[in-house]
OpenMM code with the backbone's topology and positions (N, CA, C; nanometers):
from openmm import Vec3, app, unit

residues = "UNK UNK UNK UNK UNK UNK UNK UNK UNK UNK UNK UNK UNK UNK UNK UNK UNK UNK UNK UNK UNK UNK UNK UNK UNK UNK UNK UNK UNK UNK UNK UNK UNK UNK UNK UNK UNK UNK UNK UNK UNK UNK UNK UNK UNK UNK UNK UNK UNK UNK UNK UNK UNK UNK UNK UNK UNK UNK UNK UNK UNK UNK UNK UNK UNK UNK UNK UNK UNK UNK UNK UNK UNK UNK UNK UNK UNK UNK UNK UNK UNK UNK UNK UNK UNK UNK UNK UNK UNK UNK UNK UNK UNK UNK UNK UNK UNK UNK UNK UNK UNK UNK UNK UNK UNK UNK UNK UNK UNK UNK UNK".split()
positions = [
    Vec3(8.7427, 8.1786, 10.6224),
    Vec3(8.7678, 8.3074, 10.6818),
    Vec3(8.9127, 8.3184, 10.7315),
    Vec3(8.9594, 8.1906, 10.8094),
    Vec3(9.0712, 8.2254, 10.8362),
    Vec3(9.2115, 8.2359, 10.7054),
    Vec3(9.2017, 8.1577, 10.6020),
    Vec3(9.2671, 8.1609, 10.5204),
    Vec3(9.2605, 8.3089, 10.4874),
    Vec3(9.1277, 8.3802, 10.4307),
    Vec3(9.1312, 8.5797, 10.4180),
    Vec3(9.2450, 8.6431, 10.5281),
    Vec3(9.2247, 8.5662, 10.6944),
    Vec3(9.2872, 8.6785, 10.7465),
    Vec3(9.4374, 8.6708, 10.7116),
    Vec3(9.4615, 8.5512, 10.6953),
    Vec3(9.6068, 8.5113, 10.6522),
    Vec3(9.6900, 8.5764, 10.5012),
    Vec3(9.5771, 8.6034, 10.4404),
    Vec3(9.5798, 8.6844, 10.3205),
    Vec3(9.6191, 8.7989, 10.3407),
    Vec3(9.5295, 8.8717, 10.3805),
    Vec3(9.5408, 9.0146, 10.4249),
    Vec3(9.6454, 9.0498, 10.5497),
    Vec3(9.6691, 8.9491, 10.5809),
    Vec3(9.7921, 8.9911, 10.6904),
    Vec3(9.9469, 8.9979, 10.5742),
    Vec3(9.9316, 8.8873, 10.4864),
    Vec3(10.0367, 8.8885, 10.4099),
    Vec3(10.0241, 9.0128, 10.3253),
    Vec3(9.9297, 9.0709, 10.2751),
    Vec3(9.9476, 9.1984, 10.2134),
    Vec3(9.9980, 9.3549, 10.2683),
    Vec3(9.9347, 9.3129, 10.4310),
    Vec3(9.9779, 9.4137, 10.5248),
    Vec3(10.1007, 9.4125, 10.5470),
    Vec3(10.1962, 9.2845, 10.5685),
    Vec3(10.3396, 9.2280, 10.5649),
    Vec3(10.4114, 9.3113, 10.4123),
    Vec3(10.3631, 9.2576, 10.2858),
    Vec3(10.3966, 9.3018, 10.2008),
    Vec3(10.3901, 9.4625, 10.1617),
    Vec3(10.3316, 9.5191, 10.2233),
    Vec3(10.3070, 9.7257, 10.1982),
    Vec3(10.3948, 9.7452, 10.3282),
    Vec3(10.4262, 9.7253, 10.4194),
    Vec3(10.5300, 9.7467, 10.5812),
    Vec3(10.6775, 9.7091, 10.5002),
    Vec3(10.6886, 9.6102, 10.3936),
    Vec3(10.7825, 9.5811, 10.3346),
    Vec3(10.8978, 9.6600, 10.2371),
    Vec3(10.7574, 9.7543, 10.2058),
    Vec3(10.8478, 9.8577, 10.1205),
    Vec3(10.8832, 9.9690, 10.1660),
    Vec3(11.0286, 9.9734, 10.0736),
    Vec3(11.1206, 10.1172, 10.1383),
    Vec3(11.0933, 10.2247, 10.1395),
    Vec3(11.1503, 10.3108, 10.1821),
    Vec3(11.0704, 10.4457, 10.2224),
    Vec3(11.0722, 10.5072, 10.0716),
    Vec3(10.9946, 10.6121, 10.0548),
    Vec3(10.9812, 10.7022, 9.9308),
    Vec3(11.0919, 10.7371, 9.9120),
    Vec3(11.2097, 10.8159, 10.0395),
    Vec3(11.2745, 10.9064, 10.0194),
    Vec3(11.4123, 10.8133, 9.9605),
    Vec3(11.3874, 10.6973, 9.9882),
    Vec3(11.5382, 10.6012, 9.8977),
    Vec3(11.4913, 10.5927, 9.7673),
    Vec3(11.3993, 10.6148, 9.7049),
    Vec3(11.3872, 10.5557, 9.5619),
    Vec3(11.4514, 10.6379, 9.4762),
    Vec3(11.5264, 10.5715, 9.3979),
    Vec3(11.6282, 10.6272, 9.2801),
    Vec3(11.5600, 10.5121, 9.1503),
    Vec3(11.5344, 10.6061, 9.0278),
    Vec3(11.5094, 10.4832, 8.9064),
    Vec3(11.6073, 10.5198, 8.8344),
    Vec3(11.6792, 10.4005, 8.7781),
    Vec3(11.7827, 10.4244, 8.6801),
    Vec3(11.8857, 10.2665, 8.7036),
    Vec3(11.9720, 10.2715, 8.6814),
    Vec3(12.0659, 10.1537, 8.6257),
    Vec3(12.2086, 10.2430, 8.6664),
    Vec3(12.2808, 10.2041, 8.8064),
    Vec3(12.4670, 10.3043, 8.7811),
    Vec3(12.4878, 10.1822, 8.7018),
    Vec3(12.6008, 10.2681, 8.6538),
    Vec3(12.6852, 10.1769, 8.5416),
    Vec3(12.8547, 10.2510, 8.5940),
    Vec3(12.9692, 10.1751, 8.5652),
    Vec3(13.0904, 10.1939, 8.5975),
    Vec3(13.1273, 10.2078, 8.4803),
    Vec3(13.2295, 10.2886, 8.4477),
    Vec3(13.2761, 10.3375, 8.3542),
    Vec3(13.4464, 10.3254, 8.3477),
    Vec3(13.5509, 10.2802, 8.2796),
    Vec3(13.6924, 10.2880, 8.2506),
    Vec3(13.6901, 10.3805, 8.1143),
    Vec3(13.7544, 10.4483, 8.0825),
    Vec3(13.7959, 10.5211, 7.9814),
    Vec3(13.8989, 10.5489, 7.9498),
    Vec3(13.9731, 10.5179, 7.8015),
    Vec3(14.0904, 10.5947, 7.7605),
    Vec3(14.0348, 10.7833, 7.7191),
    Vec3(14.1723, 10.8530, 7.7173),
    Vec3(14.1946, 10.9677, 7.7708),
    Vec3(14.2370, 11.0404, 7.5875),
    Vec3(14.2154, 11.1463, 7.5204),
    Vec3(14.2466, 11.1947, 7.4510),
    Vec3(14.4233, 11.1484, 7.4164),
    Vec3(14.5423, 11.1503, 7.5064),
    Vec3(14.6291, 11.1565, 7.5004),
    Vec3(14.6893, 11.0527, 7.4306),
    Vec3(14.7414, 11.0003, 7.3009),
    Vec3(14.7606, 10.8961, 7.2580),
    Vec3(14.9400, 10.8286, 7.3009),
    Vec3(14.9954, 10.9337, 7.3983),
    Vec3(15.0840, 10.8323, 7.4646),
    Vec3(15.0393, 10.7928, 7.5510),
    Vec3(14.9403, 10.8041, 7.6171),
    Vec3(14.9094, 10.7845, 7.7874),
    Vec3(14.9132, 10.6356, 7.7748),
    Vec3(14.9258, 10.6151, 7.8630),
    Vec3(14.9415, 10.4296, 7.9307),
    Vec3(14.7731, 10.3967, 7.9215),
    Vec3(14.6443, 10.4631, 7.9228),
    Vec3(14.5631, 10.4056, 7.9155),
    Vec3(14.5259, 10.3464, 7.7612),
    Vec3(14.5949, 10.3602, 7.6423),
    Vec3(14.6191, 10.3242, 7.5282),
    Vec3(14.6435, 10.1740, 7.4941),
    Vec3(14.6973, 10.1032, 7.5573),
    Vec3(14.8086, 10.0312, 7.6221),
    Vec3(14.6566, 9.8948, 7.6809),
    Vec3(14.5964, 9.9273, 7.7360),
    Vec3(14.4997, 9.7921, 7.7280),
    Vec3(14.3927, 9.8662, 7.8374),
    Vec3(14.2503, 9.7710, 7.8522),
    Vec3(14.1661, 9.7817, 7.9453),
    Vec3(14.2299, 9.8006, 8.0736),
    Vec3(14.2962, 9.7339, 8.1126),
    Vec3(14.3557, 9.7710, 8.2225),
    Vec3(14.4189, 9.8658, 8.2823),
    Vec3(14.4382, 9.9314, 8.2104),
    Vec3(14.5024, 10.0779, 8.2717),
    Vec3(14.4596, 10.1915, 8.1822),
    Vec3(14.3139, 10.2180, 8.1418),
    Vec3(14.2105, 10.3018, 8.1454),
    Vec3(14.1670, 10.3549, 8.2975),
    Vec3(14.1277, 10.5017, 8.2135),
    Vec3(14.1260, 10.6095, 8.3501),
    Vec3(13.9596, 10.5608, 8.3831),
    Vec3(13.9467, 10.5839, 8.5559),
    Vec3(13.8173, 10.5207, 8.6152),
    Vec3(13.8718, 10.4486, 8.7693),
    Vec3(13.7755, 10.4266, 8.8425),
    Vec3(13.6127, 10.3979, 8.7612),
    Vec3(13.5145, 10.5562, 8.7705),
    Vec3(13.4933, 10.5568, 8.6416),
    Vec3(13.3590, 10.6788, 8.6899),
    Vec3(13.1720, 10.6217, 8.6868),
    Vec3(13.1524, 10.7132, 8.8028),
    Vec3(13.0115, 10.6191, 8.7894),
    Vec3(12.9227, 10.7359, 8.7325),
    Vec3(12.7676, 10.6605, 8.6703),
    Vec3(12.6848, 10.7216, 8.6163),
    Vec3(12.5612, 10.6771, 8.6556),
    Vec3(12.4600, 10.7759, 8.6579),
    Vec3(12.3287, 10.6633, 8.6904),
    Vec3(12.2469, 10.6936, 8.5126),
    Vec3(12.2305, 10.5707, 8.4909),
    Vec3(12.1217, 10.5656, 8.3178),
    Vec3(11.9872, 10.5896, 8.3513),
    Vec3(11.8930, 10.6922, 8.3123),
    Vec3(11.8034, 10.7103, 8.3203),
    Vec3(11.7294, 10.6791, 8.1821),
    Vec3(11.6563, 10.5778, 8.1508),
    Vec3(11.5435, 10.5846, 8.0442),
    Vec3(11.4338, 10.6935, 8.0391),
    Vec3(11.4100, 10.7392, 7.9683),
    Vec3(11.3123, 10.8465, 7.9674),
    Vec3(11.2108, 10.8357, 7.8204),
    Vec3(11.1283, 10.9135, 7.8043),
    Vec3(11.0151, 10.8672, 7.6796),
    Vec3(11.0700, 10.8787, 7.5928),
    Vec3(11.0275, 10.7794, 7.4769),
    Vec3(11.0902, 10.7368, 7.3366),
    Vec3(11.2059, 10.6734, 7.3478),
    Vec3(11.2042, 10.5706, 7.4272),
    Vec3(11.3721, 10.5363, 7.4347),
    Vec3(11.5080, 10.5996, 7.5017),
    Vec3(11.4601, 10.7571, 7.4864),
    Vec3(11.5996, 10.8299, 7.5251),
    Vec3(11.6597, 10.7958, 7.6581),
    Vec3(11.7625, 10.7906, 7.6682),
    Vec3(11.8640, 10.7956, 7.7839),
    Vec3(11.9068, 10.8661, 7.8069),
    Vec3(11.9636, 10.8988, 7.9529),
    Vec3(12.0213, 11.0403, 7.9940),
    Vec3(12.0906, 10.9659, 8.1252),
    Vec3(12.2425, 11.0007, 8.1215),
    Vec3(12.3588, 10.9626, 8.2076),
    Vec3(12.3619, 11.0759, 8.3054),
    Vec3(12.3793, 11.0408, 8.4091),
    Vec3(12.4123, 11.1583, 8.5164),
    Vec3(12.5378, 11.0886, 8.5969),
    Vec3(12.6719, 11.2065, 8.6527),
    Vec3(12.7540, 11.1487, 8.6449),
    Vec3(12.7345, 11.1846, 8.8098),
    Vec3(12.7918, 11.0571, 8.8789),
    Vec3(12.7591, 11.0487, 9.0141),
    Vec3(12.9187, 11.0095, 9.0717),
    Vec3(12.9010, 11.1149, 9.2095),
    Vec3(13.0585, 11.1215, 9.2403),
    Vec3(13.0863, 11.0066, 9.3283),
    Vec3(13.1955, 10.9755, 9.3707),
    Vec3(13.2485, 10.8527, 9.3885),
    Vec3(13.1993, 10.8677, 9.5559),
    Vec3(13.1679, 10.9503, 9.6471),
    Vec3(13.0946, 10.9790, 9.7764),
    Vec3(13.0051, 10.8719, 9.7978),
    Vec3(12.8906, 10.9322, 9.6620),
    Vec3(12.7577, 10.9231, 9.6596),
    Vec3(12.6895, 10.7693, 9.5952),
    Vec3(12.8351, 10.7006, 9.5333),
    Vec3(12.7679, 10.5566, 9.4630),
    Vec3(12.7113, 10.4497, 9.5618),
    Vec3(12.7556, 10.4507, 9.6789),
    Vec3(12.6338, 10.3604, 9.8367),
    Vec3(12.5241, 10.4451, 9.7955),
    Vec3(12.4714, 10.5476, 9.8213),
    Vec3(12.3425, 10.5830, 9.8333),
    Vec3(12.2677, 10.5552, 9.6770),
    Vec3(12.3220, 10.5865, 9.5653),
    Vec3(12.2380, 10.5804, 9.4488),
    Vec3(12.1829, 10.3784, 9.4779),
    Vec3(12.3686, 10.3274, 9.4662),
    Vec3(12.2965, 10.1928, 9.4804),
    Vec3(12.2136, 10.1573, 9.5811),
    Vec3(12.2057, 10.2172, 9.6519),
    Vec3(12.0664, 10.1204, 9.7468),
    Vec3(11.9262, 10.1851, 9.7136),
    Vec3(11.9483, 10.3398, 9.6717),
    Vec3(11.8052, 10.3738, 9.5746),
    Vec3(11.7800, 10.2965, 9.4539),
    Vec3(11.8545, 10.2958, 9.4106),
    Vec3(11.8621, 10.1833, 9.2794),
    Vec3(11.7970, 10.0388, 9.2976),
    Vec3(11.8483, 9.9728, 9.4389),
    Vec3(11.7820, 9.8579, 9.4788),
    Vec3(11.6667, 9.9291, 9.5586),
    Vec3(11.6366, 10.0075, 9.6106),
    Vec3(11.5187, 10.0113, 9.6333),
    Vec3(11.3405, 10.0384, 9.5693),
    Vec3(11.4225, 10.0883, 9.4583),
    Vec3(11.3563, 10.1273, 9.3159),
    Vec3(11.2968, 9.9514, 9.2886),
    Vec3(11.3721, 9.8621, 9.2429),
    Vec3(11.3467, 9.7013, 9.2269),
    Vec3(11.3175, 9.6421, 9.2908),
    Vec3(11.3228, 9.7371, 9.4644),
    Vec3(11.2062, 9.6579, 9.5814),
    Vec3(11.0726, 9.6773, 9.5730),
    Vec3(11.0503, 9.8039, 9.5176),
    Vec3(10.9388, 9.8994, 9.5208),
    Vec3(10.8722, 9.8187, 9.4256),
    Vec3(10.9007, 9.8151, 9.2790),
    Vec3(10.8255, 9.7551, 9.1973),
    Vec3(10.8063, 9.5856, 9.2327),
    Vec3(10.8788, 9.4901, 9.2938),
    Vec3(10.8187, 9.3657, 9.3246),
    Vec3(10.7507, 9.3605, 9.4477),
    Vec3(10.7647, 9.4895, 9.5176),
    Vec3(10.6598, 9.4427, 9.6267),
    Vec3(10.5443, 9.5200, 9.5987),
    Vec3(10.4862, 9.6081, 9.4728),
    Vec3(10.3960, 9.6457, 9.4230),
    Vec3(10.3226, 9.4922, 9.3490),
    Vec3(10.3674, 9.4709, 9.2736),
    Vec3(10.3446, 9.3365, 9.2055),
    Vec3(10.2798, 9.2186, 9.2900),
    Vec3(10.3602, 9.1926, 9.4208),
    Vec3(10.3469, 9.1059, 9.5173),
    Vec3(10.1862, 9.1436, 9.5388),
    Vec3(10.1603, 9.2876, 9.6208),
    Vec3(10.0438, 9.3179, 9.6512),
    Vec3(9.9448, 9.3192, 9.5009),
    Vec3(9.9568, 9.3557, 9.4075),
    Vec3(9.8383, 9.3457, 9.3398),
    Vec3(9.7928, 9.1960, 9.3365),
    Vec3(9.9002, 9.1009, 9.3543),
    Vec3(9.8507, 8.9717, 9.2955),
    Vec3(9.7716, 8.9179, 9.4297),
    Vec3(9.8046, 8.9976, 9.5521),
    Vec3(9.7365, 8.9442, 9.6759),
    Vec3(9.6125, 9.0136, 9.6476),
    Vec3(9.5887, 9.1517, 9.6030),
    Vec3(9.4721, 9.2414, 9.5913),
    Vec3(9.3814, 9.1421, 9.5051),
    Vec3(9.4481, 9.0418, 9.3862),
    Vec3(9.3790, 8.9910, 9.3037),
    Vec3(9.3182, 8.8558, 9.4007),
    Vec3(9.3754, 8.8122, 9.4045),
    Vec3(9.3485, 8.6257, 9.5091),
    Vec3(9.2280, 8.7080, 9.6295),
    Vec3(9.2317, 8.8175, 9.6636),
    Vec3(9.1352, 8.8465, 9.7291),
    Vec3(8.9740, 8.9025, 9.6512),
    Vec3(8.9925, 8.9486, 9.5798),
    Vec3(8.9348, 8.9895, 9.4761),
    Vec3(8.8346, 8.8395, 9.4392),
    Vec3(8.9249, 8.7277, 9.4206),
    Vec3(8.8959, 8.6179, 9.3331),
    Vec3(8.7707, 8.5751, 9.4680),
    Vec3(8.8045, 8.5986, 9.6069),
    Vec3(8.7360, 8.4968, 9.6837),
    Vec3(8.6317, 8.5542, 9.7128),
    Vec3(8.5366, 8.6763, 9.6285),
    Vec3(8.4264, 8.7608, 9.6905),
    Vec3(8.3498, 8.6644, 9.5534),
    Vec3(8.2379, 8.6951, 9.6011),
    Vec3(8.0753, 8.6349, 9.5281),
    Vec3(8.0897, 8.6597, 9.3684),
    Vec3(8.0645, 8.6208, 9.3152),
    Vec3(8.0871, 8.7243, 9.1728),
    Vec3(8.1251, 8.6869, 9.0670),
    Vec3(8.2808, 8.6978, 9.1838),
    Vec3(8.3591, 8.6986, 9.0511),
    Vec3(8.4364, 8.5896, 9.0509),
    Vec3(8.4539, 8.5490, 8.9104),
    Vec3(8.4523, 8.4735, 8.8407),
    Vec3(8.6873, 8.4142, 8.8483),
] * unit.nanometer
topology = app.Topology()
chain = topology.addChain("A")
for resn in residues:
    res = topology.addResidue(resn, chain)
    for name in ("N", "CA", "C"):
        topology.addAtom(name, app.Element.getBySymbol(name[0]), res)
């Protein structure tokens, strides 16, 4: 019995764990350098002096497709910590099913 309560306290630990709804962002920013139409411009000239950084957040969507949204240089703290909170969300979902399961395992039954 006491091992259950220790269980279920860790699952209660693990759902208190996750971030609020209102941070979740899904997607991937990505940083961006770019050369410029202009074929004298100095960004011609090497990686290094390409225009940037511009940021984007990658959204996967059904069938593969992707869709870039271009995110202003303000706003890249907040996407990234939705972004990490998005990859909190899903391992501390994971965390709890596998506790939902080990509890699951210790009732009469089942197998």
């Amino acid at each position: 019995m006491k091992q259950l309560t220790a269980t279920l306290q860790a699952r209660d630990a693990a759902i208190r764990d996750l971030p609020p709804w209102e941070q979740i962002i899904r997607g991937t920013l990505i940083q961006y350098h770019r050369t410029c139409g202009n074929r004298g411009c100095r960004c011609y000239q090497g990686p290094r002096y390409r225009h940037g950084p511009y940021w984007y957040l990658a959204v996967r969507w059904a069938r593969g497709r992707q869709k870039l949204y271009a995110v202003p240089k303000p706003l890249v703290p907040e996407v990234r910590r939705g972004v990490a909170a998005y990859k909190k969300l899903w391992g501390g979902a994971y965390r709890i099913a596998e506790i939902n399961l080990n509890i699951l395992k210790r009732r009469e039954g089942v197998a």
